[in-house]
Structure formats: C-alpha cells, structure tokens
N, C-alpha and C positions, 0 to 999 in steps of 0.2 A: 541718122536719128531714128527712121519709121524703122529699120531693121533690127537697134537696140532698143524698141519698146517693144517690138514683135520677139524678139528673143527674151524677155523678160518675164511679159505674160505667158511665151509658152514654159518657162520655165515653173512659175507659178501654178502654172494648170497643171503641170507635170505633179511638180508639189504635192499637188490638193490631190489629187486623182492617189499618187504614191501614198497618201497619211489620208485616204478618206475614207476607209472604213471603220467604223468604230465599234468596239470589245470594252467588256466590263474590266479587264485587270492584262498587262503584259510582263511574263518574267521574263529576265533577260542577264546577261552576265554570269550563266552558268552552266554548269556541266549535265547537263540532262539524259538523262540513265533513261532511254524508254521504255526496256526490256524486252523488246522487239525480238526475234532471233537476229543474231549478230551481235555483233558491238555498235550500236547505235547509238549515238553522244550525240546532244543537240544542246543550242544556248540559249535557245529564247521560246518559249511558245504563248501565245495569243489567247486567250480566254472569254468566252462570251456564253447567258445564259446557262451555269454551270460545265459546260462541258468545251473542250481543246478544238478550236477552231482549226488551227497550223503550230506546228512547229517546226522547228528551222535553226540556220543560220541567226546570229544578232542584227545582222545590215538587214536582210530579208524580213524580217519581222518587225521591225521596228520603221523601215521604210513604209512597210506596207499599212500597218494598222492606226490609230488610235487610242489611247484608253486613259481617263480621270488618272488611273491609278495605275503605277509604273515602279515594278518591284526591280531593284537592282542584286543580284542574289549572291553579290562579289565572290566569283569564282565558285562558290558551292556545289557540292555534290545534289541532285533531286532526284528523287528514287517514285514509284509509284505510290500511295499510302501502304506500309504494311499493313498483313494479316494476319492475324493470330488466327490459325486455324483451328483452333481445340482450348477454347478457355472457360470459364464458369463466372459470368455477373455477377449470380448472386450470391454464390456461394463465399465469394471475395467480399462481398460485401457485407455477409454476414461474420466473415473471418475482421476482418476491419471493424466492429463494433464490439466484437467478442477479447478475452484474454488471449493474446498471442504467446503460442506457445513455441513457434520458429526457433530453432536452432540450440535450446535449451542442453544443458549438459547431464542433466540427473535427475531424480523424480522428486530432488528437493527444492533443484528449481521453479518445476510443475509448480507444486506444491503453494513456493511461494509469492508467484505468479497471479495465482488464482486468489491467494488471502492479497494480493494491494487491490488486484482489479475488483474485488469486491468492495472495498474500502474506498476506493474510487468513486465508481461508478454508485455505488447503493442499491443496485439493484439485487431484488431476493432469487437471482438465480445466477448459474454462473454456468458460462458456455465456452468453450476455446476449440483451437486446432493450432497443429504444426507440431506436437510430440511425435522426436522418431526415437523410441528404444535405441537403435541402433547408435545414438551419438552419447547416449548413457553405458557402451564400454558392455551390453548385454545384447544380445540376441533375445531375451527371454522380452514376452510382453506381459507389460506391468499391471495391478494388480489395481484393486478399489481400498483396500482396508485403511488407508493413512489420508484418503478422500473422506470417507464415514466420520472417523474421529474429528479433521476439521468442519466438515460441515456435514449434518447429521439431520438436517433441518430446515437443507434449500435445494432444488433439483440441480444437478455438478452431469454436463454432458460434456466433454474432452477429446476431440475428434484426431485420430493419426495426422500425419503428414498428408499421406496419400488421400485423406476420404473416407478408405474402406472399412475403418475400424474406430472404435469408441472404448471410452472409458466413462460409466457411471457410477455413481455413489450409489447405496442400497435405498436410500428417501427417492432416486428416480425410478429405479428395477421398481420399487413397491409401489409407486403411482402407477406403472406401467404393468401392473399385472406377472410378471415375470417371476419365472421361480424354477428351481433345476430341473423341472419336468415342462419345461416350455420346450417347443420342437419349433425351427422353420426352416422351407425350403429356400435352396441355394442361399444360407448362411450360416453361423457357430454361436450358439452360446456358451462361452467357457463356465467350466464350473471346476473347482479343485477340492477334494477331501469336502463333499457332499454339499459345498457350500458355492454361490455363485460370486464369479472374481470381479463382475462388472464388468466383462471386453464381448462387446459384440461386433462380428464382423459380416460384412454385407448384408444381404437381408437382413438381419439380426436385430441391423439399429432399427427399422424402421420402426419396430417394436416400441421402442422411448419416446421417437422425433414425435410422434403425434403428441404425447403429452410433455412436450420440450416446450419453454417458454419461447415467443415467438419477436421479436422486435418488431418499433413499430414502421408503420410504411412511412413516416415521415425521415425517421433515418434511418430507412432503406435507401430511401429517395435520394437525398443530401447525401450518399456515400457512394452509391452509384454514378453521381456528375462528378462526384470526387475523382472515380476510377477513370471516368472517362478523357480527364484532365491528365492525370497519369499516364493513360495511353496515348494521348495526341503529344505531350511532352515528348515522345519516340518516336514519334512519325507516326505510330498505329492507327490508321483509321476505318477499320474493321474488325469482327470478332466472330468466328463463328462460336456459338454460345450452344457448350455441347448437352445440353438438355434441358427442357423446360419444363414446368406444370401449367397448366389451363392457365391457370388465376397470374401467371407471369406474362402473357398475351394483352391482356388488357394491360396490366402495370407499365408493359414499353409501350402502347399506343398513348399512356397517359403521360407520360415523360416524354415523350415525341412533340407532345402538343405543349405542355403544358411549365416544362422545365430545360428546354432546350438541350435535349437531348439529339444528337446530330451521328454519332457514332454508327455505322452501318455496321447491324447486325444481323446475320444467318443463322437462325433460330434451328434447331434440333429437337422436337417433341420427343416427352416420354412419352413411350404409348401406351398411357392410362384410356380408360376409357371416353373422359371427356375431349381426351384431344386427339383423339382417332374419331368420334362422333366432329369437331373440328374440323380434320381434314377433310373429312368426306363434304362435309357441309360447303366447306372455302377451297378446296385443290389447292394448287399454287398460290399461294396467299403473299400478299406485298401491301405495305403500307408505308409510305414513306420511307424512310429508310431501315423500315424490319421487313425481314423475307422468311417464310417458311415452305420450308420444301424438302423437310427428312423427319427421321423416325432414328432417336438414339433409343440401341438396344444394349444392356449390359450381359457380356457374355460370360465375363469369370468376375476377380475380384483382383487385387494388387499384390506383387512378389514382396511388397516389405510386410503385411500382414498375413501372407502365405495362403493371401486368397485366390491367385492367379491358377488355371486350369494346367495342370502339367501334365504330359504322356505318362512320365513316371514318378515315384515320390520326390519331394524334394530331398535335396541332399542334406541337410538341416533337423529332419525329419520323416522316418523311413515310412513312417505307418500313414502321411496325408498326401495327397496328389492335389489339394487346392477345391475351390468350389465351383460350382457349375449354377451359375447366377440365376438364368434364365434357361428353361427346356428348350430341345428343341421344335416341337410341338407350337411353342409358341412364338419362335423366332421364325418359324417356317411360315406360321400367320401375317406375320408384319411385315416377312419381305414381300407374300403375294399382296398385301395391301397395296405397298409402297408402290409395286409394280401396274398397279391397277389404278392407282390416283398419280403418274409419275412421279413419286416422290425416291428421295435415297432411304439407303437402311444403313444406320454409317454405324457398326456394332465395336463397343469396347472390346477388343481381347489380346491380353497380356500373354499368358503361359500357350506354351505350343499344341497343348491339348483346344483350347479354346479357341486359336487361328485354327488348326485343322479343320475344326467341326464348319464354323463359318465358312470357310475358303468353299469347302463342297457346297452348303446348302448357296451361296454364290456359282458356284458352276452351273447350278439349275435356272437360275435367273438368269446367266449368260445366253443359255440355251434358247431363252422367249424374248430376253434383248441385251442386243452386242453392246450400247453405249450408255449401261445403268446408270454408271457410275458410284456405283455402292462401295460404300471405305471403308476399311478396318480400320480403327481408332487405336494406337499407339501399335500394333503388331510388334510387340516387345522380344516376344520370344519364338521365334519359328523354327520348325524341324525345318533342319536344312535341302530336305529332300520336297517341302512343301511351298519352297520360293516361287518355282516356276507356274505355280498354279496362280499367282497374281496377273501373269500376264494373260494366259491360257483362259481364265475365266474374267477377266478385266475389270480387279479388282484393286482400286485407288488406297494406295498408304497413305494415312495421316498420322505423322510423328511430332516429338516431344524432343529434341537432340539434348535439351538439359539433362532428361531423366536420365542419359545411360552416363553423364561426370557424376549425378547425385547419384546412383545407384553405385557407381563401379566400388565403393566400400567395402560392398558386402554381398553384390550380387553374385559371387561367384561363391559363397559360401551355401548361401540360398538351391543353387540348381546346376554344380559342379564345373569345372572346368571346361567337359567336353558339350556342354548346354551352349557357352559363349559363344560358339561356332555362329549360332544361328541368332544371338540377342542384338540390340541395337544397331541392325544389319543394315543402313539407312543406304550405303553405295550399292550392294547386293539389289535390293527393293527396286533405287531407280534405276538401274539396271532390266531391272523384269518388269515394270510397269512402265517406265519413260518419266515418271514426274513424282511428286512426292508434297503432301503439302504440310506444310511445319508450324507448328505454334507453341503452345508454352504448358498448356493445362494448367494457367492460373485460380486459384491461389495455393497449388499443389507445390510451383514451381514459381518463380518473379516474373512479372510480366512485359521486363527488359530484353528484346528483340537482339542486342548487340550479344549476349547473354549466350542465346542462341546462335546468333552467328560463331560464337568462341565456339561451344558446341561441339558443332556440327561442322566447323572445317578445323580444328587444333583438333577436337575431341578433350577438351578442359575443364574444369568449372574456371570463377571468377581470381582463384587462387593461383590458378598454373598449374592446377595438378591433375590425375597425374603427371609428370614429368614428359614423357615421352608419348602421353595420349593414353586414352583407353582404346583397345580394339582400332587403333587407329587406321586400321587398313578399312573402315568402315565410311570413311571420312567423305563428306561431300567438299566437292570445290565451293569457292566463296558463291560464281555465278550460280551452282544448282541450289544453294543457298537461301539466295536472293532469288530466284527465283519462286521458291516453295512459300516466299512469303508475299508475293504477289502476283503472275500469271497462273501459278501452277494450283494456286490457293482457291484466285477467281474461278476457276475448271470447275474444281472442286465442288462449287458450288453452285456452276452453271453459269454462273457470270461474264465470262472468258469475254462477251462479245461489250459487255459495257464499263468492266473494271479490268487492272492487272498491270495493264501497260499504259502508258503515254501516247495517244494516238490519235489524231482528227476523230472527230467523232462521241468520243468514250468521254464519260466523267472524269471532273478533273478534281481525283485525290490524288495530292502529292502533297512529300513531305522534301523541305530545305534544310540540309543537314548542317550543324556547326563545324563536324571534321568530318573530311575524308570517310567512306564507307569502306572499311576494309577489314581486312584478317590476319594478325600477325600473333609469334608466339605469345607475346605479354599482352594480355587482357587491355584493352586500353576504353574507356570509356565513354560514349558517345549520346546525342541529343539532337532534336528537331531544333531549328530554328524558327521554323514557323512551319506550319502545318492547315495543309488545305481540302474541304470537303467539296464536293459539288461547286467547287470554283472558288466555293469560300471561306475566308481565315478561321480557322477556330482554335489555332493557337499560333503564339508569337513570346517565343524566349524573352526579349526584354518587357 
C-alpha cells in the first residue's frame, strides 16, 4: 500500500514538474515550416510574452508546458509571417478611395469609369490609377481631349498602372501653372501640334500632385486598417513600405496608438529635406512596430511609360533612351548619408542604364563597408555583363516576380529580344547575391503573396499564362521563394536576428495556412487561417 501511494505521488510530481511551466498560447498539431536552413518541420511550439519559447515535437511540448489557450492547427501548414518586401500603404490607399481603373479595356471605359465614380461619390474632383494603354490593343499613350469635354470644370488626375505616368484634363495643367514651355528635370511633359496632351511622366507629375485634391485623413485612416486586414487575410505580417514623406511618420505612430494598427512596417524615407533633417536627428529610429532605417531613391522611371533608363533606345522608339530621375550628384549625397547615419539606400532602377549607374556608385560604398546592405529595388533590366557586380559590390535584389507575367505582353516589344537576356533574371541575381527579397509593389501589382509564389516558381500570372512560362529558365524554386518572403526579407532589413524564421527567442509572426503552401502548374488559390503578431491573433478566417 505505502509503495502504491509513494508511486502515485511521485507520478503526480512528475506530472506537475512535466505541465508546470506556463506560456501565453501553444500551437500544436501542425506542420511547422521554421525556415531554418534545412528542412526543418516541427509540430508544436510554445508561446510566451510575444516571442517562441520552444519548439518541438507534439508529446515534447505539450508535456512540458501550460497555456489558457491551446491552438489545435489540424494538420496545417505554418510558415513565418510573410513580407512583402517592396509595397506602397498609401498609395493603395489612396488607389482604394479613388476610380479604379485596373484592368480596363479602352479609353471608353476610362472614360466611363470616371463619370459613375463621380456620380458616386459627389465629390468635385476625380482621381484614379491602373490605366495600362497596353490592354486597349495600342502601344500609343493616351491623350486628355475626351477628359476636357467630360469634365471641363473639376481637377481629373488619372495615374498609370505603374505610378510613373498621368493623365490630366486642361482645368488641372491650368491650376497648375503648366504650359508647353514648362521644363522639368528627370521627367516629360508631352505636347503634340503645339498643344499639351495632358501625360506627365516622372517628375513631371509632381507639377499637378501639389494642387491635386487631397482626401481626408479620416479615410485614409479606415482604408489603411482595411489594407491591413487584407494583408493578414494572406499571412502577411510585414511591409516594407517603399517611400515615405515626413508627415507619413507621425500618421503610423498615430494609428499605432490610436487605431490598432499592428502591421510591422520597415519605412523607406524620401529624401526630402525634412526627413534627412529626421534622420540625422533619430538614426535608427523604431517605435513599436515601425522601423526606419533607409533612404528610397528613384533612379529612372517605368518600361510601360518608357521612363525606365536604358543603355540604348528602346526598341519601340529609336529617338528616347528613358529618363534619369535622379542625378547622380545627388544620389552620391544620400548614399554617403545613409553610410554615415547606418542607414540603407535601397534605389529604384528598372532599365539597364540605371542598375549600371547604381551598381558603381555601390562599389564605392562597398569599398568603406562590406555588409551595407544597400538594394536595388526591382533591377528589372540588367546588362548581362553587370550581374556579377551584385555580388563583387554586395549589392541586395529586391524584386517583384509578378511584374515580369504582367509585363511579358509587351515587354519584349519595348527593349527587343536580345534585352530579355538580362530582364526578370530573379535565378541569375540569386545566384550572384545568395538571397533575394520579394514582394509585390502594391497597388502596382495585388497584394496576394500566393500570386507571387505562381510567379516566381511557374513564371505565370493568375491565368496560366504564358503556357510554358515566361523566361522560365529565370525561375526560383518554391523554397528560394519562401524564403525571399521571409528570412531573406528579414536581412533585408536588418532584422534577420528577431524575425524570418520560427526560432526560441525571435518574435512570434506566424501565419496557419487553410491549404498546403505549394507551387503547381494551375494557379490554385490559397489564405491564412489565422494569423499571428508578436504572439498575438490578429486575424482568424472564421
């Protein structure tokens, strides 16, 4: 009897000692993707104070811990939180209040687009984006005159697909001072038979945006938690957010606090002059879950409005080579900045003329430190003799894998056949660099992450097509993939040591997938089951 009471209590103690730790939340019952190198699959891990105590085995963890709240993740895939390495908050967000003009077939649609969202909304201005010439069956970019006659009477701004180009009525050009003898550096004002067409491209627009009607902060506000809800819907639980203005600083510390804004963002400064007086003031700057610690510089402009920097003309048009956005004078200031407050210089550049220029004034910085980490932002189009200089000067790609299924249209019309060599070269790159970090350049592009995975291992859009891939010998496997949208991303931004992967220690963004993470020819479509910030839920599918 005394030896079955002594065996019972020690079993209890055993018990208690086994299950006496106790953690804020434990998942368990699923396939846990850490990202670790390897193939590292785990089923359970432990959760306390935001950040991964253990994980493990299911007996292991579940033996050892405690927790109120006990996720069963039936069999599900759990991936790190994606990152969208290269997207625009606001700009989405002002695309989401505006006429959408996505995917439109002709300038009659424009057209008619713009007369409901008028009628709509009431408002006496009218703003849009997502016009691409190119799915209206022309190469030509379109024109203001059929704008004037509809409205004659309210400012009409109408933004490309890409960003880099506009459409205005003559009531905006004439608020804005503009007229066929307006000049600006690194950008076009079109004019045709003495008269101006309305299409400004890169600098060009900024010319209007000042006297562009502005929406107000209240839905900015309410469309930004909108977006953010859209992102965690996909597991996304990071952004880096590829340029900012001053006055967008305080806007996320005030939605941080004040509207449960949770979304970790990696802020990118323009470098205007107030936010270079910023960084100097704050260096590394972090507040909750916004970090600032780079300088976006725009180097050329975009190949669908033929503003991208090319060695030689486009093949499209023999007489323009593209624009040069930014001197270099003044790009050679911001990298000794960036160098001297450690911050990145993470520079746009599309055409091969524009990675060139960069890749050198990068080798200089290489020279004063090995591990800048300074990115090229989409390196669209590289002279193929200039790949090796990624690694040689340790220079980080951040790519877009949608752009080159939405471009394959017409990009070879654009900068010839023998240009392809070196476009959408995302296996080439990690190859010369080792990693690669991927994101969307929302609302350029959807801010659907699976999207990207079609991408960037089929080489597809959401259709299947091309058929056989574009440039498909370009292709990343699923794992460099997944990877670029989470360790290779965290790097990216310096983060590597607190986000990316699944690891003791590190913050616990993870997302619980409804299917399988994977990559096959037919697009298949996929979503978070629930989705987790610093340990905690901020979204959950049912």
């Amino acid at each position: 009897m005394k030896l079955f009471i002594l065996s019972f209590f020690s079993l209890v103690l055993l018990s208690s000692c086994m299950k006496g730790e106790t953690v804020d939340r434990i998942i368990h019952n699923a396939s846990i993707h850490t990202m670790v190198d390897g193939e590292n699959v785990q089923q359970a891990m432990a959760i306390s104070e935001g950040k991964i105590v253990e994980i493990g085995p299911d007996r292991q963890i579940l033996n050892k811990y405690h927790a109120d709240e006990i996720i069963d993740a039936g069999g599900r895939d759990i991936y790190p939180g994606f990152t969208d390495a290269h997207g625009h908050l606001f700009s989405y967000a002002q695309q989401k209040l505006s006429v959408n003009l996505f995917g439109l077939s002709s300038m009659k649609e424009l057209l008619t687009a713009c007369e409901e969202y008028r009628k709509k909304t009431k408002r006496n201005f009218i703003i849009g984006r997502g016009w691409d010439q190119s799915l209206w069956g022309t190469s030509e970019m379109p024109t203001n005159e059929l704008l004037n006659e509809l409205f004659p009477d309210v400012p009409v701004c109408l933004y490309r697909v890409d960003g880099h180009a506009l459409i205005a009525n003559d009531f905006l050009l004439k608020k804005a001072g503009i007229t066929v003898n307006s000049k600006v550096e690194g950008g076009k004002i079109h004019t045709s038979n003495g008269r101006l067409t309305g299409l400004l491209v890169d600098n060009a627009m900024s010319l209007v945006e000042y006297f562009s009607p502005k929406f107000s902060d209240k839905d900015i506000i309410s469309t930004i938690i909108a977006i953010q809800q859209e992102l965690f819907a996909y597991g996304i639980t990071g952004v880096h957010e590829a340029g900012i203005e001053f006055q967008h600083i305080s806007f996320l510390k005030n939605i941080i606090d004040n509207n449960g804004f949770k979304l970790n963002v990696y802020a990118m400064l323009v470098p205007s002059e107030e936010n270079i007086a910023f960084a100097k003031k704050n260096g590394i700057y972090a507040y909750k879950n916004l970090s600032i610690r780079s300088f976006k510089v725009m180097a050329d402009g975009a190949l669908g409005s033929r503003g991208a920097l090319l060695k030689k003309p486009y093949e499209d048009d023999h007489n323009h080579h593209g624009l040069l956005v930014s001197d270099m004078k003044k790009m050679r200031r911001i990298a000794l900045l960036a160098l001297d407050l450690d911050y990145q210089m993470n520079t746009h550049c599309i055409g091969d003329s524009a990675n060139a220029m960069v890749l050198e004034l990068y080798r200089k910085v290489y020279q004063v430190k090995k591990d800048h980490r300074f990115r090229i932002e989409h390196a669209q189009i590289v002279d193929p003799k200039d790949f090796v200089k990624f690694s040689q000067y340790g220079v980080m790609p951040s790519v877009q894998p949608t752009h080159a299924v939405s471009d394959q249209r017409w990009v070879e019309n654009r900068i010839g056949k023998n240009r392809l060599k070196g476009a959408y070269a995302y296996a080439t790159l990690i190859k010369q660099y080792g990693m690669l970090a991927l994101g969307t350049d929302f609302p350029v592009e959807l801010t659907n992450p699976f999207l990207t995975i079609h991408a960037a291992v089929q080489r597809m859009n959401a259709k299947n097509e091309p058929i056989d891939g574009f440039l498909k010998g370009e292709a990343l496997t699923l794992n460099e993939t997944l990877k670029g949208m989470t360790i290779w991303a965290a790097f990216a931004a310096f983060q590597e040591k607190e986000r990316g992967t699944l690891e003791t220690g590190k913050w616990a963004d993870f997302a619980i997938f409804e299917k399988p993470v994977q990559s096959k020819p037919q697009f298949e479509e996929n979503f978070s089951w629930m989705t987790f910030i610093s340990g905690e839920k901020v979204y959950a599918a049912e």
